[in-house]
C-alpha positions in Angstrom: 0.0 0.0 0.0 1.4 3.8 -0.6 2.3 5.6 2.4 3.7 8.8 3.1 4.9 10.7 6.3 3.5 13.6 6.9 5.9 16.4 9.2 4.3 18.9 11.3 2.9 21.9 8.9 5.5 24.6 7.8 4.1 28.4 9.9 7.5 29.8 9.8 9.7 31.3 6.8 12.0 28.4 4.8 15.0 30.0 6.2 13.8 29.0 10.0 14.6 25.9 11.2 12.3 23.3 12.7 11.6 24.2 16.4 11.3 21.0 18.8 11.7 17.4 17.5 11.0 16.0 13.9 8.3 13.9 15.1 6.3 12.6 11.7 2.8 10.9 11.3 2.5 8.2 9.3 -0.4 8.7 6.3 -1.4 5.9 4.0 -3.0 6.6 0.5 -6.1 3.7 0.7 -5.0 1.3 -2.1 -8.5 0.7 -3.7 -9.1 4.8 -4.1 -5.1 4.8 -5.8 -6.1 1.3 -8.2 -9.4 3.6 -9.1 -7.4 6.3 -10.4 -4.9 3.7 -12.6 -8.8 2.6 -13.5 -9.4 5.7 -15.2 -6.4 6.4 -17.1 -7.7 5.8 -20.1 -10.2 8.5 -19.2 -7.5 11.2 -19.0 -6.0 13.5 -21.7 -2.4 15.1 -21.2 -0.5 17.1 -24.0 3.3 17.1 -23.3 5.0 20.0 -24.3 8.9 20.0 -24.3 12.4 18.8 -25.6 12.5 15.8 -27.7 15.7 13.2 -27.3 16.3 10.2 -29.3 18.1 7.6 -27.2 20.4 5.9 -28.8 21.7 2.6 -26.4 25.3 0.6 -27.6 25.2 -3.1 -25.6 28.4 -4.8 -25.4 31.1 -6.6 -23.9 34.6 -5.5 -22.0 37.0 -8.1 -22.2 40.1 -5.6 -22.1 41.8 -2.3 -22.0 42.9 -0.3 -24.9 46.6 -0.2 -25.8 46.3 3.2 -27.4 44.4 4.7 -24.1 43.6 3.7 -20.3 40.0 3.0 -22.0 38.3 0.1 -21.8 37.5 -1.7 -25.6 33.4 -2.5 -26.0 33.2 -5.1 -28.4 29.4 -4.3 -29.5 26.8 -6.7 -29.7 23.7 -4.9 -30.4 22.2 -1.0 -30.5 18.7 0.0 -29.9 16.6 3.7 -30.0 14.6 4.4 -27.7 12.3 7.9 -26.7 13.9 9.9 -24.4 13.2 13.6 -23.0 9.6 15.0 -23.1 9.0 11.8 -26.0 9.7 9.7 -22.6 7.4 11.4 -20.9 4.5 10.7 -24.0 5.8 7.0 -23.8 5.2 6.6 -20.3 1.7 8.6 -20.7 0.8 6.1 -23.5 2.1 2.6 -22.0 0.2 3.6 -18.8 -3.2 3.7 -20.9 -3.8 7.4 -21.2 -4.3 9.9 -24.0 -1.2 11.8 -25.0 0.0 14.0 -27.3 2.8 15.8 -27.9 4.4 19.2 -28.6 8.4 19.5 -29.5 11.3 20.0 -32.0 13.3 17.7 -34.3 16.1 18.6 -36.9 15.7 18.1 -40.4 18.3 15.2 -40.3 18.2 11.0 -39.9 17.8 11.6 -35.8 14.6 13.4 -36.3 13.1 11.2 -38.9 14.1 8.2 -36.7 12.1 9.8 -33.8 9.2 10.5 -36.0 9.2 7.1 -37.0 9.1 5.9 -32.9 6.8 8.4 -32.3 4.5 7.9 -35.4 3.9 3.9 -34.7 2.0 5.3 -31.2 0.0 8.2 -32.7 -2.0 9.5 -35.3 -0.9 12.5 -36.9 1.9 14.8 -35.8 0.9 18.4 -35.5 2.7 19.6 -32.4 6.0 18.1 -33.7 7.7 21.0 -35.3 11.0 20.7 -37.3 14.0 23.3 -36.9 16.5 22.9 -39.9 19.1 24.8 -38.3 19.6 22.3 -35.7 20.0 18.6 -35.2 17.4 16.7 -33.4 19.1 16.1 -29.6 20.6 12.6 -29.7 22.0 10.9 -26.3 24.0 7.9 -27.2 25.2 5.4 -24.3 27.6 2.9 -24.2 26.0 -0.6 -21.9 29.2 -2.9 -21.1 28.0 -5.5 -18.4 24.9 -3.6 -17.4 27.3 -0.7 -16.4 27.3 2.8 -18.4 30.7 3.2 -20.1 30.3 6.7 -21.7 27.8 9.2 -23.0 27.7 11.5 -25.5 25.8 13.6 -26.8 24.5 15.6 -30.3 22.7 18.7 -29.3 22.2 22.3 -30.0 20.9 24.5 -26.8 20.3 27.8 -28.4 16.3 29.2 -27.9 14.5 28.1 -30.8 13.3 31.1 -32.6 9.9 33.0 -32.5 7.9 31.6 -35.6 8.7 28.1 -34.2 7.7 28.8 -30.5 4.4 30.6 -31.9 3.5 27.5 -34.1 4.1 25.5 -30.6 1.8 27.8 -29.0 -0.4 27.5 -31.5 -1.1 24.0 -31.7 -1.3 23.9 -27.3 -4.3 26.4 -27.9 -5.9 23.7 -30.1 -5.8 21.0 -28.1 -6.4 22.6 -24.6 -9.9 21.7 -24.3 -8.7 17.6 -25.5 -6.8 17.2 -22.3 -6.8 17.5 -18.2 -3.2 18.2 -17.6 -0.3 19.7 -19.2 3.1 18.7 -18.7 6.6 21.0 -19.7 9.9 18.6 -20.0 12.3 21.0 -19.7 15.9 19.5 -20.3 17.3 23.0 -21.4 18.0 22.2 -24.8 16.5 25.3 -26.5 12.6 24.1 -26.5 11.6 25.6 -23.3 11.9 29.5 -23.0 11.2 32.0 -20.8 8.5 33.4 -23.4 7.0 29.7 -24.3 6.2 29.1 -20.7 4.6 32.5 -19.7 2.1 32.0 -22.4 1.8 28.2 -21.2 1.3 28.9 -17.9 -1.5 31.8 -19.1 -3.0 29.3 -21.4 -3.4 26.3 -18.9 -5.1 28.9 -15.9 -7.4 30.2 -18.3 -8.4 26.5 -18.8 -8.3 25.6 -15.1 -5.9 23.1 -16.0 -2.6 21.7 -14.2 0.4 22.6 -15.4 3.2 19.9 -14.0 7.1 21.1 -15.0 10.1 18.7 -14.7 12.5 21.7 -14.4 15.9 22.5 -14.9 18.0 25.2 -12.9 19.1 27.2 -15.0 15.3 28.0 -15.8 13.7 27.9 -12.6 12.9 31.7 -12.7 10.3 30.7 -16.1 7.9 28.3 -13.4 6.3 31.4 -11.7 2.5 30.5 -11.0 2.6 26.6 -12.3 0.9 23.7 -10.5 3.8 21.5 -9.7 7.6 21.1 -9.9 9.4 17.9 -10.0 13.2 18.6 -9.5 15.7 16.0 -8.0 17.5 17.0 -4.7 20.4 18.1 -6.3 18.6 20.3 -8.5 16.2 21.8 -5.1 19.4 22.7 -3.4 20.9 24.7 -6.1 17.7 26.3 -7.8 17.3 27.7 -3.4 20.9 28.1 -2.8 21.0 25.9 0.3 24.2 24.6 0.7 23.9 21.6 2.7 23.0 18.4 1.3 20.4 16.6 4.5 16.9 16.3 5.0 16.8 19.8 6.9 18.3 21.2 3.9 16.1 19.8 1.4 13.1 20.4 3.7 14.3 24.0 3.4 15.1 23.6 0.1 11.2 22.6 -1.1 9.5 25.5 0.8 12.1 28.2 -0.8 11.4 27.1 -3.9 7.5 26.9 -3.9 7.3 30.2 -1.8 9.9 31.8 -4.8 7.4 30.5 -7.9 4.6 31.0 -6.0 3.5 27.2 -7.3 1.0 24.6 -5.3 3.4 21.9 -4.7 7.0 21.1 -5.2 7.8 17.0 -5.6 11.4 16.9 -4.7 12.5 13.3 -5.9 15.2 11.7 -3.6 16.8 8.7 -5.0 16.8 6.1 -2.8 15.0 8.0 -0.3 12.1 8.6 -1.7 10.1 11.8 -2.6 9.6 15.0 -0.4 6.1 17.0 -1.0 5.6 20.7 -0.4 2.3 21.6 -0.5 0.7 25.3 -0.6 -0.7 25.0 3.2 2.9 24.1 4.6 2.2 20.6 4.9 4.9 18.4 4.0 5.2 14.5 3.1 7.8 11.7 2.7 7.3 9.2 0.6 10.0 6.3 1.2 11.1 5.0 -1.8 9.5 1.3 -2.8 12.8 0.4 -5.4 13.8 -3.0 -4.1 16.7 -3.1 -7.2 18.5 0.3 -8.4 20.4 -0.1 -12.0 19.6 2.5 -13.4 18.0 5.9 -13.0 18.0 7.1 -16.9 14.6 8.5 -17.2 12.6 7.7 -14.2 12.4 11.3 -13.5 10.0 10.9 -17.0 8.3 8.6 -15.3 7.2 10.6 -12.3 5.9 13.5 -14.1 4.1 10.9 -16.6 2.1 9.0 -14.3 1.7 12.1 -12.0 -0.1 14.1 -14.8 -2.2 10.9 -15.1 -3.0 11.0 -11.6 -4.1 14.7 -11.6 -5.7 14.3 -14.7 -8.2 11.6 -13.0 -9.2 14.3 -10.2 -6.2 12.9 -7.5 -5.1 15.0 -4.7 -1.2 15.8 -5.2 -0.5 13.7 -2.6 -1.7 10.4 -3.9 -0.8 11.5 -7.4 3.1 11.3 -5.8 2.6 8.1 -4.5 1.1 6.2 -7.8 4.4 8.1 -8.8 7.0 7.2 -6.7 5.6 3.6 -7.3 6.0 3.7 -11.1 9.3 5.3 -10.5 10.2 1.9 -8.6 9.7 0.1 -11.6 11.4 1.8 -14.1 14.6 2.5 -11.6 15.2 -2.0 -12.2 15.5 -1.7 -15.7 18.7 -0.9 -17.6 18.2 2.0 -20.1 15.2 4.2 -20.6 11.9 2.3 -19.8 8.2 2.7 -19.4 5.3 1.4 -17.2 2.2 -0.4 -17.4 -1.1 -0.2 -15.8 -0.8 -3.3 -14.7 2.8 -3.1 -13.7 1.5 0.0 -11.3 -1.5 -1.9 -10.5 0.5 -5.0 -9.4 3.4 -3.4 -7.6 0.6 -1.2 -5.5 -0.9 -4.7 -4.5 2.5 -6.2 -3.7 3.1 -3.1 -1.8 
């Protein structure tokens, strides 16, 4: 069954520190209202707008070291593309049995038709996908040797896409607003998401009533005034506040800096092994332990969360159990080498095993 800890409510300013003990309560999320919500999935509509990666994965073997360089030599066995970046996010949307759709960039080279091609075998049409010829499409290519990572790297251009192609984007979210319950920016600063693109998202999802979920980066944080919900990893919480400790405290203070700074309902701060922090409007604040039984790897589990949360929302969940359903999927995905998805029934069965 989910369950979360809930810490005494937040009445002081994020820079105060917690008077007294750090007594929590323990709250559990009923497991037959969380398996109604995976229920209605396929009820629920959610447009991904964001920054569109092909993953390109390299399996092999290393049997021994380079005598040209301390490297070690992959003798390759196989290669495999996957969706990565906001497509992830669609994927996980889709293989959980929702609606999606999907809003992004891709070069006018082989990466982007090879991404149109992953992407066109799961929908119909492909309106929001927009191409830029004066960029490649973003490629991440990873090197698997014994189920380890070897090396990345990366083909990418960061610059702002221009205006004509953010006002087609905008464009084409207008169309499809009333289509969907929740809205979801993947923001992995590679030129998609700009500070003019989300103003007039966050505009356009309010005047729909709509939630508006962000998987942010840092360097952007200052674009995420006024959405719904924030989904940055410690790491990223403790730099986008400044807090220069890296403990609980910290990333307690952390959470409430940051949702008091964009003036947002929540902030989901996802923890690794330790599971999720959730900051909610009020001051209250949860811990969700983490339900991983196996890490190998985290590539794309932070897709994932934002996926199934959006799902959640989108099938009138509260936050809170909308973080739970996530941190569950994130479980699943987190034993899998290389960029994976969920099923409804995966969800479904790990909530039972729970």
């Amino acid at each position: 069954m989910g369950s979360a800890r809930q810490s005494d409510s937040v009445r002081r300013k994020a820079s105060t520190r917690t008077r007294g003990g750090d007594e929590t309560r323990l709250a559990r999320a009923p497991q037959q209202s969380l398996q109604r919500h995976i229920e209605r999935f396929p009820q629920a509509g959610v447009l991904v707008v964001g920054d569109l990666i092909l993953d390109h994965y390299i399996w092999g073997k290393v049997s021994r070291i380079s005598p040209e360089a301390p490297v070690p030599v992959v003798l390759v066995e196989s290669e495999s593309l996957q969706l990565g970046g906001a497509a992830n996010v669609y994927n996980n949307i889709h293989s959980l049995g929702g609606r999606a759709d999907i809003c992004g960039v891709v070069g006018a080279d082989e990466g982007g038709q090879r991404l149109l091609k992953e992407l066109g075998v799961r929908r119909q049409g492909r309106g929001g996908v927009v191409i830029d010829p004066d960029r490649p499409t973003t490629r991440k290519t990873r090197v698997i040797a014994h189920q380890q990572q070897v090396v990345r790297f990366d083909v990418e251009r960061r610059a702002e896409i221009n205006a004509t192609l953010q006002r087609r984007m905008l464009r084409y979210v207008e169309s499809r607003l009333r289509e969907i319950s929740c809205l979801v920016v993947s923001d992995y600063a590679k030129g998609v998401v700009t500070g003019a693109l989300m103003a007039e998202l966050t505009r356009l999802a309010a005047l729909q009533r709509i939630p508006i979920i962000v998987d942010p980066k840092v360097e952007h944080f200052p674009y995420y005034k006024g959405v719904t919900v924030v989904t940055p990893n410690h790491l990223e919480a403790l730099q986008a506040a400044g807090v220069h400790a890296d403990d609980d405290q910290a990333v307690e203070e952390a959470g409430e800096i940051i949702r008091q700074r964009l003036s947002c309902q929540s902030v989901l701060v996802t923890r690794g092994e330790k599971g999720m922090s959730l900051f909610e409007s009020d001051g209250t604040r949860w811990h969700i332990p983490t339900v991983a039984r196996q890490v190998y790897d985290v590539t794309g589990a932070g897709d994932t969360v934002v996926g199934t949360l959006a799902l959640a929302l989108a099938t009138g969940a509260s936050i809170r159990d909308g973080a739970v359903l996530a941190n569950h999927a994130a479980g699943i995905v987190v034993g899998v080498v290389g960029t994976a998805v969920v099923t409804a029934r995966q969800l479904s069965e790990a909530l039972t095993h729970a």
